[in-house]
N, C-alpha and C positions, 0 to 999 in steps of 0.2 A: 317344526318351527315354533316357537316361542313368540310371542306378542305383549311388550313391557311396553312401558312410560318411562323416557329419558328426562335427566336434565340435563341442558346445555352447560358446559362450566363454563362456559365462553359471553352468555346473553341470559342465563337462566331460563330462558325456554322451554317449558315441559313440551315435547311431542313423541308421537309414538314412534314406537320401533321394533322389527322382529328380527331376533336372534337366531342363529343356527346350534342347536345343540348336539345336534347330533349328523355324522359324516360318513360314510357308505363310500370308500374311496375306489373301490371296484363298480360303482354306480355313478362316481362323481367325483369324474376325474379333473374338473375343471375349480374342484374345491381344492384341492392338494395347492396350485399358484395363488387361489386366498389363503391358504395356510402361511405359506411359506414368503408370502409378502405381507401379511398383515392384516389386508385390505376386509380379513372376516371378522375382523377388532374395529373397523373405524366406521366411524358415523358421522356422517354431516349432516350438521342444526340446520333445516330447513327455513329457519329464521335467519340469522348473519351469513351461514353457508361455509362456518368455519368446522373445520374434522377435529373429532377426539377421538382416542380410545377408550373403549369398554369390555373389558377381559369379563367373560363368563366359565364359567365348566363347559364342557365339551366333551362328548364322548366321540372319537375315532375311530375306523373299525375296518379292515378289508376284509371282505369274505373269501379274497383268491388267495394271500397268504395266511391268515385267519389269525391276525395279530389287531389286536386294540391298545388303544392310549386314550386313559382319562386325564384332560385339562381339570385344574382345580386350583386354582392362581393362589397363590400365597400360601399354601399350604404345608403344615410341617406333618403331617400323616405321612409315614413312613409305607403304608399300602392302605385299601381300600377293598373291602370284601366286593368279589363280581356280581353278587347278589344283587345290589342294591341299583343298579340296572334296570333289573325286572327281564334281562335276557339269558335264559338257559344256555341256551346255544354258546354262548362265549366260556362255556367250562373249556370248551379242546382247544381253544386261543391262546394265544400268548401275551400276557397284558403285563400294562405298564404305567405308571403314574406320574403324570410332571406335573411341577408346579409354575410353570414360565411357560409362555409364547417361544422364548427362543431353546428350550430342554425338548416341547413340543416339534420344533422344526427339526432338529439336532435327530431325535429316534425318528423320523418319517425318512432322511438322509440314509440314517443308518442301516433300516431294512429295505429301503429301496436299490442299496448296493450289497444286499446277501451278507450284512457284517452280522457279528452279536453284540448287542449292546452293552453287555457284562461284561466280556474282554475288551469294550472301547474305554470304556470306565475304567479298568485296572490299567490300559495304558496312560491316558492321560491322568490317571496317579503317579504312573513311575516316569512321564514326561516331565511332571509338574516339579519331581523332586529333584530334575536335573537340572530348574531353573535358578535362577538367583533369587529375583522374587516368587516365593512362590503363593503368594496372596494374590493369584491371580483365579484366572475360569481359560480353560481350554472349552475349545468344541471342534466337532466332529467336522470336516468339512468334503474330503473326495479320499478317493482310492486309486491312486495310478499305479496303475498294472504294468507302465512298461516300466514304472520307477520300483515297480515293487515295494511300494510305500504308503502310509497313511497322512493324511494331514491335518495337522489341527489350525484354529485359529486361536490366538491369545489376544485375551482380554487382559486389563489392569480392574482392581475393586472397583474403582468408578465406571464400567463397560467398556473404556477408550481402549482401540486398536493397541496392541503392540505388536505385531505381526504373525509369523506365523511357526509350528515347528512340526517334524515329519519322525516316524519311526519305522522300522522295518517291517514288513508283513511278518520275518520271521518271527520278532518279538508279539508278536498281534496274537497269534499263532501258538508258539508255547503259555500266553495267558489264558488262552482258550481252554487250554487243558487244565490252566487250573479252574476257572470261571464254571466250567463243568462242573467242580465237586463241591461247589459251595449251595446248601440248601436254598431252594426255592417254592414259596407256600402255594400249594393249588389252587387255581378259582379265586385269587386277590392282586389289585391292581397291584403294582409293585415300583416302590421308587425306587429306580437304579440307576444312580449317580454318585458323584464325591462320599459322600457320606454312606453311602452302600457298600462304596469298594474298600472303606477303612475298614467299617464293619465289620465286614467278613472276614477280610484280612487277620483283623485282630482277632474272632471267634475259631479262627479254622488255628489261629497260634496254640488258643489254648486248649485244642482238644487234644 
């Protein structure tokens, strides 16, 4: 736990507050519904009694699948050496770097249904390009199995719903094989999103 000094932006209020920086999801499992609601971002001004958010870093980590996610809100670092941690133990992990609350819910979705993250990325690239607009953000949302299908959700640039769209496990599935052969640096958090799956794309072109 962490222990800051807030301000209200609502009464200007300074009071205190302690943060969660760190999550042990095979120890706390009751933090995984603050993740994925929010509720470990909001604070209520003990003064007016109005909620805000407060985005921190955030280290994530289950010891039974042995997969980590660093939160780092806003950030344009492409990865994050595991060092800077201070934990050895996360070299045989599998890590990963968001910069959102909603990228952060999106990979906890992902490996709590056995997907990989790198072939969900390469899909909703080749989904995105079968859209009209494609200035939009997919995200990850279920995997029905009797549908044999994936699901995303679409957003528009401003976050608003525009509903949703589905692809075949088999397409999921041959990504995977190529998602495989694209390098991945050992021992550093690693942002694997939009901008990863162009990336590679285009480096694995010109080799």
């Amino acid at each position: 736990m962490q222990d800051v000094t807030l301000t209200c932006p609502h009464c200007k209020t300074e009071h205190p507050h302690t943060l969660t920086p760190f999550i042990d999801l095979s120890r706390q499992q009751k933090q995984r519904l603050a993740i994925l609601t929010d509720s470990l971002f909001s604070v209520t001004c003990p003064a007016c009694k109005k909620q805000y958010t407060v985005l921190h870093e955030l280290l994530v980590v289950d010891e039974t699948t042995k997969m980590a996610l660093m939160l780092i809100p806003n950030t344009e670092h492409e990865q994050v050496d595991g060092k800077v941690t201070g934990r050895e133990d996360l070299d045989s992990y599998t890590l990963r770097l968001v910069n959102t609350t909603a990228s952060l819910k999106e990979k906890l979705l992902i490996w709590e249904q056995g997907l990989d993250d790198r072939s969900i990325e390469l899909s909703k690239l080749y989904l995105t390009l079968q859209l009209q607009e494609q200035d939009c953000q997919l995200f990850f949302t279920e995997q029905r199995e009797d549908e044999d299908k994936l699901y995303f959700t679409v957003l528009d640039r401003d976050g608003s719903l525009k509903g949703s769209i589905s692809c075949e496990n088999g397409l999921y599935s041959q990504l995977q094989e190529t998602a495989s052969g694209f390098p991945m640096e050992h021992g550093y958090f690693i942002r694997v999103d939009r901008q990863w799956a162009e990336k590679s794309i285009r480096n694995s072109a010109d080799r």
